[in-house]
C-alpha positions in Angstrom: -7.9 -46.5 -64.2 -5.7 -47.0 -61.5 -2.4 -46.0 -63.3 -4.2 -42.8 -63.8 -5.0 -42.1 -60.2 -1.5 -43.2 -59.0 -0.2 -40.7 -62.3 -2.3 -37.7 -61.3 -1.3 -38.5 -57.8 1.8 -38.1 -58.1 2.2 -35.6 -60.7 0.2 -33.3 -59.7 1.6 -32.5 -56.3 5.2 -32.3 -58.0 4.1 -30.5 -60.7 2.5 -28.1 -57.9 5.5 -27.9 -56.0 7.9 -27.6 -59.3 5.9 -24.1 -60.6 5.8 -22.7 -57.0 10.0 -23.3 -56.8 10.4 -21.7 -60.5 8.1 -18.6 -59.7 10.7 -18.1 -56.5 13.7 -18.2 -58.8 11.8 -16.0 -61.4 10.9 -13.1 -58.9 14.5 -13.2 -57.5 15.8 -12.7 -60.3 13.6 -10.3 -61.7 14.3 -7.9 -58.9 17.6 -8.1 -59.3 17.7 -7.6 -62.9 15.3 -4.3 -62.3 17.3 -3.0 -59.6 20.8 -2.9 -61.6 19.1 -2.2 -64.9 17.4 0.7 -62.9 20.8 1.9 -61.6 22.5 1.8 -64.9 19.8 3.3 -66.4 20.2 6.6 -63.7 23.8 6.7 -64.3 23.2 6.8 -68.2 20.6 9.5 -67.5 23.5 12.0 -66.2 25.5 11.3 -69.2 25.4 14.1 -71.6 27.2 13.4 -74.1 28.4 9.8 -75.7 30.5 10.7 -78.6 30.8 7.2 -79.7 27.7 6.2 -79.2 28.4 3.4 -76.6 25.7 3.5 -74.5 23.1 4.0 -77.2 22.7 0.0 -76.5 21.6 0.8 -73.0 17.9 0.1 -73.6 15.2 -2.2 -73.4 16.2 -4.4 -76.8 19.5 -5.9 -75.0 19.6 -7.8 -71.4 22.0 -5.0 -69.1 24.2 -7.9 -68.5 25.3 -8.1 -72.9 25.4 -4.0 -72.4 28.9 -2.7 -73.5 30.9 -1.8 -70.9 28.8 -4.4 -68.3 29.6 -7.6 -66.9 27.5 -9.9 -64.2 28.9 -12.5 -61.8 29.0 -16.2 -62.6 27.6 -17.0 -59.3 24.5 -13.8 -59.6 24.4 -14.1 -63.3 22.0 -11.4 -63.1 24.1 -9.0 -60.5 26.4 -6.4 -62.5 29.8 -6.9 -61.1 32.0 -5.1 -63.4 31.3 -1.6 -64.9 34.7 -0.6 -67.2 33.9 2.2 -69.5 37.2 3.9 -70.4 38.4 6.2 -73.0 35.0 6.7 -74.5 35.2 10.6 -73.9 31.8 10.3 -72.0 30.8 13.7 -70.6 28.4 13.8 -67.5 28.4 13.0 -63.7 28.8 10.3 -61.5 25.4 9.1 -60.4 25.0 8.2 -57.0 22.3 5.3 -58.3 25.8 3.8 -59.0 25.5 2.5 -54.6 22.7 0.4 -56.3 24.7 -2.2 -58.1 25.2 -4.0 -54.5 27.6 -6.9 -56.1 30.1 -4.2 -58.1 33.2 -5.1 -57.8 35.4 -3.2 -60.5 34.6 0.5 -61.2 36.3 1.6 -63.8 35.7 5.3 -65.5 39.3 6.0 -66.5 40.1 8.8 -68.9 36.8 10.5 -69.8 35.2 14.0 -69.1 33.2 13.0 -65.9 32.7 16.5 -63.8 31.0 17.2 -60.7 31.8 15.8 -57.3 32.7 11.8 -56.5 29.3 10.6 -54.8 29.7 9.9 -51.0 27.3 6.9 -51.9 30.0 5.3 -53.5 31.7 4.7 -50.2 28.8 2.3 -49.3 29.4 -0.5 -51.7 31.2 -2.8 -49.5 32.1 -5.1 -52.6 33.3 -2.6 -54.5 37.7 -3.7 -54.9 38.7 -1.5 -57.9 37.6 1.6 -58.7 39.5 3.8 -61.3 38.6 7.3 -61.6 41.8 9.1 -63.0 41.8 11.3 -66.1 38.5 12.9 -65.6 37.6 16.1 -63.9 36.4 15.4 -60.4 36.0 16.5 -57.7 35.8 16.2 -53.8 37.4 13.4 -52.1 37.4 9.7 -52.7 35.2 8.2 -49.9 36.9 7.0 -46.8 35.8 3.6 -46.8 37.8 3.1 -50.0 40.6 4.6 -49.2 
């Protein structure tokens, strides 16, 4: 009996204190993962045409990090910090949902059909390092915080 007591004692209260510290963890990262997932979502939306069909794996049977064209940070596993989707002759607009994806770092739309103007948005992400836009047909001006 008194092994018990001293057992539920102490387990108890750690195994308290163990849930409430994974439920923290969970609901960070679950707000993350909806917020990028949302904004690469969007910018799929404006896409009109995908002639190779790379985004058709941009849905709910894949995690947005394993997405083609995707990566996430080693430190924010979770945080999309690379988007590179070049040459795929994707048609569409730039979606200003892109502002979302608060830990990009590497933008990279090279040589596709991307029309419409550059979102001023875009100019916001203050991570954002690399952004390749050439061989599309914009317009406007590239924002002046990343110039």
């Amino acid at each position: 009996m008194g092994f018990f007591t001293l057992f539920s004692t102490l387990y108890i209260p750690f195994l308290i204190f163990f849930s409430f510290r994974l439920s923290q963890t969970t609901c960070a990262q679950i707000t993350s993962n909806i917020t990028d997932r949302s904004a690469l979502l969007s910018f799929k939306s404006v896409i009109y045409n995908d002639p190779y069909r790379v985004l058709s794996s941009w849905n709910d049977t894949i995690h947005h990090c394993k997405w083609p064209g995707v990566k996430c940070g080693r430190r924010h596993p979770e945080r999309v910090t690379s988007l590179v989707l070049e040459s795929f002759r994707l048609s569409g607009y730039l979606s200003s949902s892109l502002a979302n994806l608060t830990f990009l770092r590497n933008l990279t739309l090279f040589d596709n059909l991307f029309s419409g103007n550059i979102p001023e948005v875009i100019g916001r992400s203050s991570r954002l390092r690399y952004l390749n836009l050439e061989v599309n047909s914009l317009g406007g001006e590239i924002p002046n915080t990343l110039k």
